[in-house]
N, C-alpha and C positions, 0 to 999 in steps of 0.2 A: 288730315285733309288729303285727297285723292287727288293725284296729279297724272296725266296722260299727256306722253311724247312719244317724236318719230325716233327713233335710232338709228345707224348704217352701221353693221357690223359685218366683218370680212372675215372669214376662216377658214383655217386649210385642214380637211379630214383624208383620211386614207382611205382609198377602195377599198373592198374585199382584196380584189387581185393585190394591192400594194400590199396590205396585210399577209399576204398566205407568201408572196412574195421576201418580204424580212424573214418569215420565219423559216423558209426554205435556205437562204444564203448563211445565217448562222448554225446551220445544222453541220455538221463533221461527215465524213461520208458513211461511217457505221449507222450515225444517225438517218444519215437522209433514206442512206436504203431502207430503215426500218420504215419509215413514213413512207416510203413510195408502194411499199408490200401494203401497206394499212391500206393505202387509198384504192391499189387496184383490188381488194378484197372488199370493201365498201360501197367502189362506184363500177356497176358491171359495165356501166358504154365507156371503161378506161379498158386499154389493152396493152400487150406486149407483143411486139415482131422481135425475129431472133440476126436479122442482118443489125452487124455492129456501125455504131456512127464515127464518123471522123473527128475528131478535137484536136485544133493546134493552137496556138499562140495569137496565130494573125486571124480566125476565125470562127465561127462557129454555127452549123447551121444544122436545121430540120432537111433531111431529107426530103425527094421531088414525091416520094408517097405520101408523107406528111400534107404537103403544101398542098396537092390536089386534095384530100381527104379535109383539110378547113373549108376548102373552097364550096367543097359541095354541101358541108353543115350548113356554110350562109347563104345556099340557096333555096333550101328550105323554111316556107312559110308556113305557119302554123295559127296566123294572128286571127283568122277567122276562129276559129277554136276556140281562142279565148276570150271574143270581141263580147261576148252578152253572158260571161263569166265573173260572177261577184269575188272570185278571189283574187286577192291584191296583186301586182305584179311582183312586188318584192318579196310573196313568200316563195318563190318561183326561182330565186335565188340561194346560194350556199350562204350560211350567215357566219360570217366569221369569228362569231364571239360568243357561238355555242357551247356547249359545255363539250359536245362531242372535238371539238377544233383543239380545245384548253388541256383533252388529255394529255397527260404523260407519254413520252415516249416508251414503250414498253423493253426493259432488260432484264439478259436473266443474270440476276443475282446471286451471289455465295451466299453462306451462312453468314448472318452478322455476327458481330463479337459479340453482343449480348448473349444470342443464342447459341453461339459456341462456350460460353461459360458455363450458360444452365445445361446443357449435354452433356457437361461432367460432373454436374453435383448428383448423379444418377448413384456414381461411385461412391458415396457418402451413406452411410444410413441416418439419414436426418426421418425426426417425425415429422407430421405434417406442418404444426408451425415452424418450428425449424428451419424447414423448407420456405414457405411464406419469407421467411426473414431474410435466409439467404438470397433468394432471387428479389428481394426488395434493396437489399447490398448492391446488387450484382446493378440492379437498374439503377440506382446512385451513381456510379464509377464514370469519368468523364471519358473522353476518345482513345485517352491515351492508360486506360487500364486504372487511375489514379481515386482514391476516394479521398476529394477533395472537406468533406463534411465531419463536423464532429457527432460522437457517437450517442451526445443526449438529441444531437440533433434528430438522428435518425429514430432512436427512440420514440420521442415524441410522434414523428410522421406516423411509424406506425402503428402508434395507441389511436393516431386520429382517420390514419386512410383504413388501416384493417381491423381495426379494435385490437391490435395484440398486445400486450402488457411485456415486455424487456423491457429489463434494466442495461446500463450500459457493461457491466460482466459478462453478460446473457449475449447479447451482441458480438463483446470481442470473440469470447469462443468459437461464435461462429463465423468470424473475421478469419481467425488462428487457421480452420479450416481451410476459407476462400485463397490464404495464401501457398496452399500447396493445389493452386489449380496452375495447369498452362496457358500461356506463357509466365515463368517464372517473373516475380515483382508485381501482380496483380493484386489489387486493394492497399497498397501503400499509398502511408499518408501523404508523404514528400519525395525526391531524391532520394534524400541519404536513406531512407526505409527501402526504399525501391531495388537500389544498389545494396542495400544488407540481406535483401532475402536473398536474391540472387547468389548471394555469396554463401548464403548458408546451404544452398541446394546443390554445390558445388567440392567435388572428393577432396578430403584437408591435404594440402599438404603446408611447406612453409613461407611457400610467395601467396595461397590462398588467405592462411591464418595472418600474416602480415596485411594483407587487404584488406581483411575483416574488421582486423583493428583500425587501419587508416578509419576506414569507412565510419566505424562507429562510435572511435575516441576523437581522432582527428583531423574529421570533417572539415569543418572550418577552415584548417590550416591546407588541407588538399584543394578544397575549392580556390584559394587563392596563392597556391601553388607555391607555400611558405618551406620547401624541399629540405632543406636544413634544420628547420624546425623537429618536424616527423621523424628526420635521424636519430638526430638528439633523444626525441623520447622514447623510440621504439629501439634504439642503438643496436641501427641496421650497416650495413655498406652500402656504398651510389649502388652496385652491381643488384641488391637485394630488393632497391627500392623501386628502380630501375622494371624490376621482375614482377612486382604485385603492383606496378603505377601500371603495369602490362596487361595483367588481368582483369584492370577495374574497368581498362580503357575497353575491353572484351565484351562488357555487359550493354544490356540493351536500357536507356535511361527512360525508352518509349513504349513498354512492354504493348499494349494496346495498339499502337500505331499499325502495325499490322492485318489488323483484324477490324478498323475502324469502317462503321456501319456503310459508312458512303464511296467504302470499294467495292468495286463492281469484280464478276471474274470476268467481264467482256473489256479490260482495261486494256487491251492494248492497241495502238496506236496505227491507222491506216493513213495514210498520207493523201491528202489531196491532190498533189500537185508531184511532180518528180521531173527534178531540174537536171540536165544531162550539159559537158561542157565536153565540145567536138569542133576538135580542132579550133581551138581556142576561141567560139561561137556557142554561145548560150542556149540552150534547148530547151523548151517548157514546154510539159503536156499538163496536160487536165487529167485526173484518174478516170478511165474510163467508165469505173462503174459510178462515175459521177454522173453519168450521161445516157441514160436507158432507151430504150429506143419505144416512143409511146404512141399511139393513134388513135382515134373515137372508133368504137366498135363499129363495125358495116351492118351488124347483127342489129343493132340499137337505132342505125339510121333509116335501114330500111324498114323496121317497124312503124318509126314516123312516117315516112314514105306511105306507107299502107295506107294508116289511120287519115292520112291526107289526100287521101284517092276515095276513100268511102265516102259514098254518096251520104249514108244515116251518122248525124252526129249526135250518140247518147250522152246522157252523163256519166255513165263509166270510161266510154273513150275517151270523152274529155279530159278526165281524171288521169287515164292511161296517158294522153298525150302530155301533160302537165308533170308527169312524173319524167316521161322516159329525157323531156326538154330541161327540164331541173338536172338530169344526168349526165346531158350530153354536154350543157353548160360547163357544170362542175369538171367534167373531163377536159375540154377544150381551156378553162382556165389552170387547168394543171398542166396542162401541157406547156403553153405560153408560160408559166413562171418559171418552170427545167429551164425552159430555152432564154430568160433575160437570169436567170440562177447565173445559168455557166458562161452566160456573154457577162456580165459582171464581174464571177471570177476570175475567167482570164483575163479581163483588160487589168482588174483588179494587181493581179500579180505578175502581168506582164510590165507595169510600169513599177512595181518594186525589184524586180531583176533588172529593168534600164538603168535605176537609176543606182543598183544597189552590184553593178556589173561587175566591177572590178573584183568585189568579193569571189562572188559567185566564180571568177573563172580560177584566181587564186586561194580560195578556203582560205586567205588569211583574216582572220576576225580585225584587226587592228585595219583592216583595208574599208569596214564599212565607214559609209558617212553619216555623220548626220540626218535623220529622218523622223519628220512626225506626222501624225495622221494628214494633215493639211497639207503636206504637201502631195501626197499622192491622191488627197481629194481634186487638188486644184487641175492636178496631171490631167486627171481624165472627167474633170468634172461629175463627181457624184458627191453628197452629202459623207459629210466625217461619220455620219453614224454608221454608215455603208460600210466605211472603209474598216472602223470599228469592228463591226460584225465577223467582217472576212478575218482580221488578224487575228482575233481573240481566239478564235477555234477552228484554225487549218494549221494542218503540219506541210511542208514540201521534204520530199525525200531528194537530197544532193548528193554532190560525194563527199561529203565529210559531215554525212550523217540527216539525223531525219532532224530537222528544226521545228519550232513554234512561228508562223509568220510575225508575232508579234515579238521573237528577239531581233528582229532584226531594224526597228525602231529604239530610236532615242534620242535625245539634246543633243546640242551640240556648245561646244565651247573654242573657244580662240588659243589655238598654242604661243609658245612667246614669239613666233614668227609672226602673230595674224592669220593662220591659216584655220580657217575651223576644221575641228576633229570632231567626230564622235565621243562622248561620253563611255562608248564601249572598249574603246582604245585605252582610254585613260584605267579605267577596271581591269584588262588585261595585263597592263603595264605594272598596276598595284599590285595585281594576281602574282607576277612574276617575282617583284621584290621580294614578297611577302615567302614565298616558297623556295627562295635563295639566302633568306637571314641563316644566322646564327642561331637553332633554338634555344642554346642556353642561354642565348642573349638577346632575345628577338625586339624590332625595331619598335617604338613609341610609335603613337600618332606623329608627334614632332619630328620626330628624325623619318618617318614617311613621307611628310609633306617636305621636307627639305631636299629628299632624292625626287618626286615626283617634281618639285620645280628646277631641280638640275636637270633633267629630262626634257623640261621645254612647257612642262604641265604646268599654268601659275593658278595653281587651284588654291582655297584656305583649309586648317586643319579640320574645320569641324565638313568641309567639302569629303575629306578624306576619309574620316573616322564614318562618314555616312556611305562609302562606297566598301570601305574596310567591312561594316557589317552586310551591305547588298551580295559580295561576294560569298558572305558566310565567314569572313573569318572572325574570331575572338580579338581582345584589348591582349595586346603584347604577354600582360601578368598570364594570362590562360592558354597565350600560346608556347610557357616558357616548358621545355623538357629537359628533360637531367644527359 
């Protein structure tokens, strides 16, 4: 049975500009330059002037060239043009959900480690299966160098992806090979293989041949750091053990880590922000080349101009005017999201340095407070996702080094005064303990949590053993040394 009603339904969509808008503010400033180059090579009516703009703290504005140069865009009428033109208005606009919008940001890339494995098997004289097989090894192996798979496993794939016939003999052999490739410990099955190759690549002497053995008789007993045990059977001295517990500690457990596909060589780190403390007053700038100095071409306005003066209106000019207005658009809305980008960021992170002051002028980390996204939403009112955006991927450069905007958020909890602390104080405070214990005797969870609440901290154990691993450190048994 067919039924018809009214409905009232309310919705809230993004513009285009609010669109181009988020993806501008989450950009890092390596990134953003890279997209600001894309755009003024794409859109010719976008430009660049070489006077530099001003950015401080308390504001942030388009130049008096700027501002005259919008004014005269909107004085430009163009509507007769398109008033007895069948195409729509909205092709007229930038679509924000083009495929050209959704590219990738473009970087240049190193070798991946995949491709730096296969670069060595050149050295090898494998036949042509051989080959096939090796680099179908090589594409098994997880980030971290490791070949997590058994060998009928792989077998089989490759009877079914290549037609090749190995048996699992046929395979190891050329396993045997893959592990004299670089980085040493490449294609082992687990740790303890990982750490034996390594060992074996390594000139003998008596703390090496001692490691060898831990490693591959008693493993077990090392991982849970049974120290006495290993003596006993290898009927070594503390001094001996002490000397290949040295060596082992030397090896790299991550051989691939290194080389893992999703390092970039452009990895390192520009700062958005750089926070300066003068005379014991806080200083925020903006990275300047956050800030580029942009304007509609005069080239591109005055052509409309022209087209607008002509008496004869064909359909090619109309075409031409449709385009160059499509351009000028698309410019004038890039420009306007730079300029709410950077009035964003700075109110952004001017209200994490008010509120996060004290830090800032002392570098002591135990001085932040308490902070989560909500409340520097509520500061300057803009949406958590906003404030989201900005933390997750801006660096500020201070003096005590370049941060992630996003360490300087976290919970808060109540010391036994009633005074809330940060959660990050409480982590430092643990940090401290932990690297003033005893190692031959290093503290329990229990006997942590019982100095953390002599401290003032009334946290519970398993509060502890949860920050014990945030910082990185191991359970007591793994952090015990000889």
């Amino acid at each position: 049975m067919l039924n018809q009603k009214l409905q009232l339904k309310l919705s809230q969509k993004l513009s285009p500009q609010q669109i181009q808008l988020m993806k501008l503010i989450q950009l890092s400033t390596l990134e953003f330059e890279q997209r600001l180059s894309r755009e003024i090579e794409e859109n010719p009516a976008l430009d660049t002037v070489n006077e530099s703009q001003e950015i401080d703290n308390d504001n942030f504005e388009l130049n008096e060239e700027s501002e005259k140069q919008e004014k005269s865009d909107d004085e430009i009428d163009i509507s007769e043009y398109l008033s007895d033109d069948d195409t729509p208005d909205y092709n007229l606009k930038s679509n924000n959900y083009s495929e050209e919008n959704e590219r990738a940001i473009p970087y240049a890339a190193g070798t991946s480690f995949n491709q730096f494995l296969k670069n060595q098997l050149h050295s090898f004289s494998f036949n042509k299966e051989d080959l096939e097989i090796a680099e179908f090894i090589l594409g098994s192996l997880d980030q971290f160098g490791y070949l997590r798979r058994d060998l009928i496993d792989i077998s089989d794939d490759l009877a079914f992806t290549l037609g090749i016939n190995a048996d699992e003999n046929k395979i190891q052999k050329i396993l045997d090979k893959i592990y004299l490739l670089d980085p040493a410990g490449i294609g082992a099955k687990n740790l303890q293989e990982c750490l034996y190759l390594q060992l074996k690549r390594k000139k003998t002497t008596k703390n090496i041949s001692n490691a060898v053995k831990i490693i591959k008789d008693l493993f077990d007993e090392f991982s849970k750091r049974h120290f006495d045990k290993i003596k006993a059977k290898l009927n070594i001295s503390d001094e001996d053990l002490r000397e290949s517990i040295s060596e082992i500690e030397k090896l790299n457990p991550k051989p691939g880590g290194a080389y893992n596909e999703n390092t970039k060589m452009n990895s390192s780190i520009v700062p958005d922000f750089t926070v300066e403390v003068i005379d014991g007053n806080v200083k925020l700038k903006l990275n300047s080349r956050n800030a580029p100095d942009l304007y509609v071409s005069e080239e591109y306005k005055n052509m409309l101009s022209g087209y607008s003066e002509s008496k004869e209106k064909t359909k090619s000019q109309k075409d031409a005017v449709m385009f160059i207005k499509q351009k000028l658009d698309s410019a004038k809305w890039f420009i306007e999201a730079i300029k709410q980008r950077n009035q964003t960021l700075i109110m952004t992170m001017s209200a994490i340095v008010d509120f996060q002051k004290e830090y800032f002028i002392t570098g002591d980390e135990k001085k932040l407070k308490p902070m989560i996204l909500k409340d520097i939403a509520e500061e300057i009112t803009m949406d958590i996702s906003t404030i989201s955006r900005v933390a997750n991927s801006k660096y500020v450069d201070t003096p005590y080094g370049t941060k992630l905007i996003k360490s300087f958020f976290s919970e808060g909890i109540k010391n036994s005064k009633g005074e809330d602390i940060s959660t990050i104080e409480v982590k430092k405070t643990l940090e401290s303990i932990i690297e003033s214990e005893d190692k031959k005797k290093p503290l329990t969870d229990d006997q942590l949590t019982k100095l953390l609440n002599k401290e003032g901290y009334p946290i519970a154990r398993r509060t502890v053993a949860k920050y014990r691993e945030m910082i990185g450190a191991p359970v007591a048994r793994l952090r015990r040394k000889l």
